[in-house]
DSSP file (Angstrom, degrees, kcal/mol; ACC not computed):
  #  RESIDUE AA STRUCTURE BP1 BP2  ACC     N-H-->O    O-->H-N    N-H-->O    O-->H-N    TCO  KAPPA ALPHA  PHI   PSI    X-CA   Y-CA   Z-CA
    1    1 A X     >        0   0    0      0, 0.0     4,-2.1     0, 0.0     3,-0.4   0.000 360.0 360.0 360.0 -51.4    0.0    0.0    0.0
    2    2 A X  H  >  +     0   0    0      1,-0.2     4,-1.8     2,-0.2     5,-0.2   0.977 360.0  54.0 -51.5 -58.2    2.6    2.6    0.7
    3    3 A X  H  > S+     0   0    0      1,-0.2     4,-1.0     2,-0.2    -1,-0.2   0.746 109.6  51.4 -43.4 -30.1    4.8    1.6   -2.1
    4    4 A X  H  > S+     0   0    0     -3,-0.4     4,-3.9     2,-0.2     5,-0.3   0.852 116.2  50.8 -67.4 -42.0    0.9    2.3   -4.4
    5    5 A X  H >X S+     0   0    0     -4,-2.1     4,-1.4     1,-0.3     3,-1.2   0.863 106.7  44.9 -53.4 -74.7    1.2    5.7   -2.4
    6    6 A X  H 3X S+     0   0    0     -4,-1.8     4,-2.1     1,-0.3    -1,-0.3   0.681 112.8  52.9 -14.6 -68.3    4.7    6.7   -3.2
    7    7 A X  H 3X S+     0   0    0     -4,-1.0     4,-2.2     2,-0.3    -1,-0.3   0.868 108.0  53.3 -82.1 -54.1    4.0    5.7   -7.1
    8    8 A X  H <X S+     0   0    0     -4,-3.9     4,-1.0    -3,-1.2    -2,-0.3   0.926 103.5  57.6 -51.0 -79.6    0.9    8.1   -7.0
    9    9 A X  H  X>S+     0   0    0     -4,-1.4     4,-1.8    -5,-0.3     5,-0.6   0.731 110.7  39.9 -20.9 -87.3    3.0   10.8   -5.8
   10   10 A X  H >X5S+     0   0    0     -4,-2.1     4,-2.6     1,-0.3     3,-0.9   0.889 115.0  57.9 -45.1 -76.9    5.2   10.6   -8.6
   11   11 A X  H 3X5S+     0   0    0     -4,-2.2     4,-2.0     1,-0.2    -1,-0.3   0.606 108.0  39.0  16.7 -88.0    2.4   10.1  -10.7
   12   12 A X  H 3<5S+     0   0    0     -4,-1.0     4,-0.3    -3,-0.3    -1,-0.2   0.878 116.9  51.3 -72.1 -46.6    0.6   12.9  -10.0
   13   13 A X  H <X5S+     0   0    0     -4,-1.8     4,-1.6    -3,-0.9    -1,-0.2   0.786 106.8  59.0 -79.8  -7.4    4.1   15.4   -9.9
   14   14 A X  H  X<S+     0   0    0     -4,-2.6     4,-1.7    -5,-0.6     3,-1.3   0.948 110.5  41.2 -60.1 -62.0    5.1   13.7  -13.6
   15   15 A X  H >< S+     0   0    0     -4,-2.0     3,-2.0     1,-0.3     2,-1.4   0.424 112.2  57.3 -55.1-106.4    1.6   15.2  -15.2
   16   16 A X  H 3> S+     0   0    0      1,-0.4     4,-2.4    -4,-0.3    -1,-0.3   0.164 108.9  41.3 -37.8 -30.2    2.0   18.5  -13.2
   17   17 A X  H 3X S+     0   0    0     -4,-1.6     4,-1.2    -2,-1.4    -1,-0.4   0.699 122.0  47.6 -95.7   4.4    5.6   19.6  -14.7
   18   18 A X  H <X S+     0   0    0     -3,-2.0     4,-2.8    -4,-1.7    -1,-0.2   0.934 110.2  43.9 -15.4 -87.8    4.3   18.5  -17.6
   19   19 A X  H  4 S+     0   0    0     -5,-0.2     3,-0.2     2,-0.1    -2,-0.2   0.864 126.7  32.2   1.1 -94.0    1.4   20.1  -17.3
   20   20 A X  H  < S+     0   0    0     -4,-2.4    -3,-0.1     1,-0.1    -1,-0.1   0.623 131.1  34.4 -44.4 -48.8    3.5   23.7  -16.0
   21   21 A X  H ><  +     0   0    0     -4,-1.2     3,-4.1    -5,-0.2     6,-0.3   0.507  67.3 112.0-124.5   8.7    6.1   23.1  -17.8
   22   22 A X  T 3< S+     0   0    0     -4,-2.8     6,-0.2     1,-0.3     5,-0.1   0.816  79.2  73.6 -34.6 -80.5    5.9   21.3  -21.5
   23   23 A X  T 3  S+     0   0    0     -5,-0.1     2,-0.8     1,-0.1    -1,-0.3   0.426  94.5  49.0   1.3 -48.9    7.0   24.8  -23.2
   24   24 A X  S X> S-     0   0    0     -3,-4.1     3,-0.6     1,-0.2     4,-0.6  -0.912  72.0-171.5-111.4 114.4   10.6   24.6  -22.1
   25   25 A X  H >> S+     0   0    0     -2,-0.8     4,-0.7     1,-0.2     3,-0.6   0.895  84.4  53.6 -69.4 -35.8   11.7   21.0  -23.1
   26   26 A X  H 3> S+     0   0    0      1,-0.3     4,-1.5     2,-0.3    -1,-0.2   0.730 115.4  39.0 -79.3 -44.8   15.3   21.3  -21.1
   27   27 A X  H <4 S+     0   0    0     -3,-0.6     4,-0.4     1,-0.3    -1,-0.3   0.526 122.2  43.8-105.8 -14.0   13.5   22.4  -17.5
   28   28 A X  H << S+     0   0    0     -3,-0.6    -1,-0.3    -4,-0.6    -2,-0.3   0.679 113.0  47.6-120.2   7.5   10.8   20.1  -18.0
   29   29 A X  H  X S+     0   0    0     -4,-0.7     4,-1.0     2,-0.2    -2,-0.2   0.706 121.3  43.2-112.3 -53.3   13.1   16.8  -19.3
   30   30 A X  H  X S+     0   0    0     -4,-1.5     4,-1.3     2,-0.2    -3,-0.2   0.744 112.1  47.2 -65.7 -18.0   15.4   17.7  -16.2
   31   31 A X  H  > S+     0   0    0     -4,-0.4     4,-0.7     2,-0.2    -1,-0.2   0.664 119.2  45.8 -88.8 -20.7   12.5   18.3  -13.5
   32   32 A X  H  > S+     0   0    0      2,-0.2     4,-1.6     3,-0.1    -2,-0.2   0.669 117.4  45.1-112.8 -11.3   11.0   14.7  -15.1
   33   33 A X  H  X S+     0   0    0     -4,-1.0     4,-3.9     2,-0.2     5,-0.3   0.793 109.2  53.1 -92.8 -17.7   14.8   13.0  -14.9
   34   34 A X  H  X S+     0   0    0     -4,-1.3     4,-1.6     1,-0.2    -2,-0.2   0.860 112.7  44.2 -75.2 -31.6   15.4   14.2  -11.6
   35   35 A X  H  X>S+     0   0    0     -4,-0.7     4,-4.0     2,-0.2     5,-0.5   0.967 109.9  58.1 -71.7 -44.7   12.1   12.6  -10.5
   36   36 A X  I  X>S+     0   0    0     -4,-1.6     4,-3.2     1,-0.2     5,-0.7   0.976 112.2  35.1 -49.6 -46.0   12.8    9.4  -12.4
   37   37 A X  I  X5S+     0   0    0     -4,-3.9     4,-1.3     1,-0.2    -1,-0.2   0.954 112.6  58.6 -85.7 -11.5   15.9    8.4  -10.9
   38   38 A X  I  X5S+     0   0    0     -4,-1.6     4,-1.7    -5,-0.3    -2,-0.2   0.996 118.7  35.2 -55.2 -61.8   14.9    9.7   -7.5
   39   39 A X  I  X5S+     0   0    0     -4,-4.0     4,-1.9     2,-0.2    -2,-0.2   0.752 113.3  56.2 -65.9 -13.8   11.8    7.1   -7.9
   40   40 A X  I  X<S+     0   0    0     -4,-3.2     4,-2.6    -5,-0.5    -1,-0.2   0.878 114.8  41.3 -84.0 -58.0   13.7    4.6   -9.7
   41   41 A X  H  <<S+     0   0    0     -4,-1.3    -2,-0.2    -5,-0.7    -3,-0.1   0.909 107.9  56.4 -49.8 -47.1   15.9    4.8   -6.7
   42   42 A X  H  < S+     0   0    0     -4,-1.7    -2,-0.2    -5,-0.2    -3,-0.2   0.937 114.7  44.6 -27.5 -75.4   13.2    5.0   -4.0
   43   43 A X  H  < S-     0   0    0     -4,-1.9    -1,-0.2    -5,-0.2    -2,-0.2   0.894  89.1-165.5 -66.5 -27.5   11.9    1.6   -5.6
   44   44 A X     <  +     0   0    0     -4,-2.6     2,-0.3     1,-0.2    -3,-0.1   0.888  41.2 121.8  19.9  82.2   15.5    0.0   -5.8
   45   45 A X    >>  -     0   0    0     -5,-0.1     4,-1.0     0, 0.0     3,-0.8  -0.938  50.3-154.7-160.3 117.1   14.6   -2.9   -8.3
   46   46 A X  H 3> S+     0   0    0     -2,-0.3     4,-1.0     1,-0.3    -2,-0.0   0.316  96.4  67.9-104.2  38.6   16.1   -3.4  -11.3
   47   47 A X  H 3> S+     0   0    0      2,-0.2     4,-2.6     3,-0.1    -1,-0.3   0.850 102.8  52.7 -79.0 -42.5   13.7   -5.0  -12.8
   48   48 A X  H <> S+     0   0    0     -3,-0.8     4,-5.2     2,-0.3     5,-0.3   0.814 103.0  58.3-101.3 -65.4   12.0   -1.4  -12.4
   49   49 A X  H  X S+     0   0    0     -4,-1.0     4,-1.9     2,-0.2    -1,-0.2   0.927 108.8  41.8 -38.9 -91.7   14.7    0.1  -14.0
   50   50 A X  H  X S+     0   0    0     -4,-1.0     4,-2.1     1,-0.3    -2,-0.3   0.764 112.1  55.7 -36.4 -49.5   14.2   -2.2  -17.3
   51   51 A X  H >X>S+     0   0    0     -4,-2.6     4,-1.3     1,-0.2     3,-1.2   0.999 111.1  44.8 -50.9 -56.9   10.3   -1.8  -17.3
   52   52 A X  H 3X5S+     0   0    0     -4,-5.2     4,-1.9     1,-0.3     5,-0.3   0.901 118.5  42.6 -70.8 -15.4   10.7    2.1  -17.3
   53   53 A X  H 3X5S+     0   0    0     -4,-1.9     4,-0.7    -5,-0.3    -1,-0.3   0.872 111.4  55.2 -75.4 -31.7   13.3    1.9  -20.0
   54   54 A X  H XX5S+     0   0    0     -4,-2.1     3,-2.0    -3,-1.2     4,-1.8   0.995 120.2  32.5 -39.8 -93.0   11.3   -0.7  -21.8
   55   55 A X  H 3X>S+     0   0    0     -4,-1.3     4,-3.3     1,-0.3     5,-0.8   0.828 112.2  53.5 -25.2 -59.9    8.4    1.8  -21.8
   56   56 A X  H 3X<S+     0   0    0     -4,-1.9     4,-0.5    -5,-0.6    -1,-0.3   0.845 114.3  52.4 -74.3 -18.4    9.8    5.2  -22.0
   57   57 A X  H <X5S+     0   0    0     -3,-2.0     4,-4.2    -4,-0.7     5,-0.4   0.875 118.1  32.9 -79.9 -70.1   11.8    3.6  -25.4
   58   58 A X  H  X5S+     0   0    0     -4,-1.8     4,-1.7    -5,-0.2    -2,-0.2   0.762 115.4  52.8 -59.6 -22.9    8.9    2.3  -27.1
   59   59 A X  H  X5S+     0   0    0     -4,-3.3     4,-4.5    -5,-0.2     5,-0.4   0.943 114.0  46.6 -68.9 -57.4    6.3    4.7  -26.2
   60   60 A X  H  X<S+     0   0    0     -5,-0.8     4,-0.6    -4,-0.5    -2,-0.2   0.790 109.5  54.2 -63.0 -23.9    8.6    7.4  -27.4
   61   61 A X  H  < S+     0   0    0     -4,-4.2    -1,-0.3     2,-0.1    -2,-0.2   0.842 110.1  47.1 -69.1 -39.1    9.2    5.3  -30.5
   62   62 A X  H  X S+     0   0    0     -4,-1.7     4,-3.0    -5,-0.4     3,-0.4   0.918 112.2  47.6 -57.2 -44.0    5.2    5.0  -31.3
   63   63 A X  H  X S+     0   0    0     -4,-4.5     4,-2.8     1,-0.3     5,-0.4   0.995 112.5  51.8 -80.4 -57.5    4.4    8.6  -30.8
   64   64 A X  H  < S+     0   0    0     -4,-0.6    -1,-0.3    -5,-0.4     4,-0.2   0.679 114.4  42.4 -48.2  -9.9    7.4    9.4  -33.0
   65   65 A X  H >> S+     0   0    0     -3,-0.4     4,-2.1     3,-0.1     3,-0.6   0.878 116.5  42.5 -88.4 -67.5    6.2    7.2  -35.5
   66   66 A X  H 3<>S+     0   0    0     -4,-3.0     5,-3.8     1,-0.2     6,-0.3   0.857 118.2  51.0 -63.0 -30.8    2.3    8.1  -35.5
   67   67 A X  T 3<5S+     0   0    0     -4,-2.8     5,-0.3     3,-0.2     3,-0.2   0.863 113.7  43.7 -61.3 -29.4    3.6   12.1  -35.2
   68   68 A X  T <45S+     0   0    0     -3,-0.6    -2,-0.2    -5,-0.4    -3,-0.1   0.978 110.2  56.0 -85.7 -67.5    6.0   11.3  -38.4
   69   69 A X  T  <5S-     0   0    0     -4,-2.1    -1,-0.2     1,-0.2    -2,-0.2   0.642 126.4-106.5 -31.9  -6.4    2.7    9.2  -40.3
   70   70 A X  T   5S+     0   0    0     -5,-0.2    -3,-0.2    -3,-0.2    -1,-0.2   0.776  81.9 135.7  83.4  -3.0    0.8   12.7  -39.7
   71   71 A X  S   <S-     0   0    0     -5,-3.8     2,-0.2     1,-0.2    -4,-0.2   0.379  79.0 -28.1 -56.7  -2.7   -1.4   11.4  -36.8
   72   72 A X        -     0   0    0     -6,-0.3     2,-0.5    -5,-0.3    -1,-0.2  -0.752  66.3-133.6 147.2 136.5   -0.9   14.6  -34.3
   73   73 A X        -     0   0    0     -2,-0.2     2,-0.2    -3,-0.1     9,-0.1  -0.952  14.4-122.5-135.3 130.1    2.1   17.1  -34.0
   74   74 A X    >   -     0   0    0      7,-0.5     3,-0.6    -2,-0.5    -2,-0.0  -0.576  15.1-140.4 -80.4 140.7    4.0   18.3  -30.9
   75   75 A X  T 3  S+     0   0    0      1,-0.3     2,-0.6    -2,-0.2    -1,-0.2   0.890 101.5  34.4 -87.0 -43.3    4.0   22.2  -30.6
   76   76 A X  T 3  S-     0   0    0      5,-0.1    -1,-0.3   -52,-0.0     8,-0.3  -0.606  83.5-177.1-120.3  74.9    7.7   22.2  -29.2
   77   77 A X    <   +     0   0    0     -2,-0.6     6,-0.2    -3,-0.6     3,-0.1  -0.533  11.8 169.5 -67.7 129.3    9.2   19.3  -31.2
   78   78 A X        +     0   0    0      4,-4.4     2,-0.3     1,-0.4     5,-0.2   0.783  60.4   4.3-130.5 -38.9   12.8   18.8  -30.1
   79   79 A X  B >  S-A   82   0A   0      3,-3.3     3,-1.7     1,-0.1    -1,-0.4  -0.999 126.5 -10.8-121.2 146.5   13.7   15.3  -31.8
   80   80 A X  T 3  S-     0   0    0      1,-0.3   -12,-0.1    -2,-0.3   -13,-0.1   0.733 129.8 -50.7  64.2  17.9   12.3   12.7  -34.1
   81   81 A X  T 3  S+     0   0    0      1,-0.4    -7,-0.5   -14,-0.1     2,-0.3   0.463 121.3 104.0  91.9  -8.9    8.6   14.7  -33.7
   82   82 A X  B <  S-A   79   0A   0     -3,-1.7    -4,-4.4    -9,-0.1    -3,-3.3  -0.813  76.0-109.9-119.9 145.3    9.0   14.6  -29.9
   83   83 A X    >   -     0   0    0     -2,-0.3     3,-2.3    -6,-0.2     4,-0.4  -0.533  34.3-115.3 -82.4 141.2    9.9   16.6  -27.1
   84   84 A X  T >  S+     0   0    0     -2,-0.4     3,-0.6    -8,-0.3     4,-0.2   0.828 112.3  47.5 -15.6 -42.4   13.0   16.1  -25.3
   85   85 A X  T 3> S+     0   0    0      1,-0.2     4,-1.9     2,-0.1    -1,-0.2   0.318  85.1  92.2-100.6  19.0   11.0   15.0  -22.0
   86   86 A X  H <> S+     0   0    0     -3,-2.3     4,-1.2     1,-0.2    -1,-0.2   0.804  78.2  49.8 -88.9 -18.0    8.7   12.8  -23.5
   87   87 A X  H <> S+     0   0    0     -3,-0.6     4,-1.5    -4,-0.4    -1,-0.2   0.649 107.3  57.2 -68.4 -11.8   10.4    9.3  -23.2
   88   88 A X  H  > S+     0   0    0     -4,-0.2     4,-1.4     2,-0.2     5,-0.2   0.953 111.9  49.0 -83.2 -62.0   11.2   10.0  -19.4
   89   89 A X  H  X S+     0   0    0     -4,-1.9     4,-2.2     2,-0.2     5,-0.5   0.918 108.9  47.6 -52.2 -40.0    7.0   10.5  -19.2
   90   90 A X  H  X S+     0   0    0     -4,-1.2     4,-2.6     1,-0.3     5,-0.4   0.970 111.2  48.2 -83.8 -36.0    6.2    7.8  -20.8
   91   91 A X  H  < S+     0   0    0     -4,-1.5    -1,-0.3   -36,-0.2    -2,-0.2   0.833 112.5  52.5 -52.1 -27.1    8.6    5.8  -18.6
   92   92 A X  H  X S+     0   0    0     -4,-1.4     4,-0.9     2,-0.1     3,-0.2   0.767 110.9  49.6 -49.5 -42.4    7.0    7.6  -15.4
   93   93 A X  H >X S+     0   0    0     -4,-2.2     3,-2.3     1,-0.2     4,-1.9   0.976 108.3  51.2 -73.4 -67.0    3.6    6.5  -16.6
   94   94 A X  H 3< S+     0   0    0     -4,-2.6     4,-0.4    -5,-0.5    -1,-0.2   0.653 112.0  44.7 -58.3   4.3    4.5    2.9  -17.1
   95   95 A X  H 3> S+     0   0    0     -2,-0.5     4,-0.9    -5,-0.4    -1,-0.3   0.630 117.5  46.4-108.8 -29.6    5.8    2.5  -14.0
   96   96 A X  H <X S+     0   0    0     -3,-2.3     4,-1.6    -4,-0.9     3,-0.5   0.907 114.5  49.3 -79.0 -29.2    2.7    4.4  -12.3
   97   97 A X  H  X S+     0   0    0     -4,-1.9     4,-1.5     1,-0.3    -2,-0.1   0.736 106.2  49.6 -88.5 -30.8    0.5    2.6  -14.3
   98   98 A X  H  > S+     0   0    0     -5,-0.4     4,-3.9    -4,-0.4    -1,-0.3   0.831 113.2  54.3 -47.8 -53.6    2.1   -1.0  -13.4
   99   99 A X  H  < S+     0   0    0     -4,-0.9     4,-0.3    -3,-0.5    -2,-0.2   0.958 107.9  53.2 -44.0 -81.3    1.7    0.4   -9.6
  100  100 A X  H >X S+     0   0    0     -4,-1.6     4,-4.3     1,-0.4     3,-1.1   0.697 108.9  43.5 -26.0 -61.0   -1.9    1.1  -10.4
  101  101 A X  H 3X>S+     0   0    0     -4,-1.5     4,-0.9     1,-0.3     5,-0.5   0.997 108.8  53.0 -72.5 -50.8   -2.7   -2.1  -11.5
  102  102 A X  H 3<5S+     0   0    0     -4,-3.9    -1,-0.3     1,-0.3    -2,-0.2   0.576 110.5  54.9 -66.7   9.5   -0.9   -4.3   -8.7
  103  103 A X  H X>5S+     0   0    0     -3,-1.1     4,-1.9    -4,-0.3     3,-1.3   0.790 108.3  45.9 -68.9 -65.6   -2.9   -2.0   -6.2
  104  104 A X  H 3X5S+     0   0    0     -4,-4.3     4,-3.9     1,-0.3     5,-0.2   0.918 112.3  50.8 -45.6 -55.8   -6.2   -3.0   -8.1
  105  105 A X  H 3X5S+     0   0    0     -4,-0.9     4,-2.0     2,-0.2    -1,-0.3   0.805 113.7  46.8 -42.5 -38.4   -5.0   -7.0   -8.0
  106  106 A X  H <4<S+     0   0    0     -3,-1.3    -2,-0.2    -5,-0.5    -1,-0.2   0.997 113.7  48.7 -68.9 -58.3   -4.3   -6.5   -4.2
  107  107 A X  H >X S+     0   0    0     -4,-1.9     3,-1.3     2,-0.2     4,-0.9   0.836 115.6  42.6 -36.7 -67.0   -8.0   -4.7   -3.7
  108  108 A X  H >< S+     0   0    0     -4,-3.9     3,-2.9     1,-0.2    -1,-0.2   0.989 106.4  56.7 -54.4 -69.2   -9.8   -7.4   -5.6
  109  109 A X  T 3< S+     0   0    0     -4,-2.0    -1,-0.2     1,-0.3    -2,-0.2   0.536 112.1  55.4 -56.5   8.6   -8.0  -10.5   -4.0
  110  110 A X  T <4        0   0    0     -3,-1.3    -1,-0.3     1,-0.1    -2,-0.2   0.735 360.0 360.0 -85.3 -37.3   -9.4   -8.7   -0.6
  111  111 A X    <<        0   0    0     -3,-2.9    -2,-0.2    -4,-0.9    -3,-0.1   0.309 360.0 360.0-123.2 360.0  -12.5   -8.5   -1.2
């Protein structure tokens, strides 16, 4: 349950510099790396490690793909159709979103 907490917490403060700070890719790609390895540390599993790298590579490879195909275009494109900070988000999200679910799995097998 704590560890669910924690992972919301990061969660929530990935969308907000997002959120705050998309405009400037540099502040908002360091404010989203500083969180990652602070949580990547926090969790100390490297299995953790590999998921968010897993994630934050391929996510960042799809949207760069679908952006390049003409699907949707990023206002402050800084490589490949993408902003600097976006592989670090998607790697925050798959690691909250992993969280997410093994909270739900605990919640159900309770009840």
């Amino acid at each position: 349950m704590k560890h669910s907490l924690i992972s919301l917490i990061f969660f929530i403060l990935t969308v907000l510099a997002v959120a705050f700070f998309w405009e400037n890719s540099l502040l908002t790609c360091g404010i989203l790396a500083f969180l990652s390895i602070t949580f990547l540390l926090i969790l100390k599993d490297k299995y953790n490690v590999y998921f968010y790298l897993t994630v934050a590579t391929s996510g960042a490879l799809a949207e760069s793909f679908c952006v390049m195909m003409g699907a949707w275009k990023y206002s402050y494109a800084n490589f490949l159709g993408i902003p600097y900070w976006l592989p670090l988000a998607w790697g925050m999200a798959g690691l909250g979103f992993k969280d997410i679910y093994g909270l739900i799995k605990l919640l159900r097998n309770r009840f």
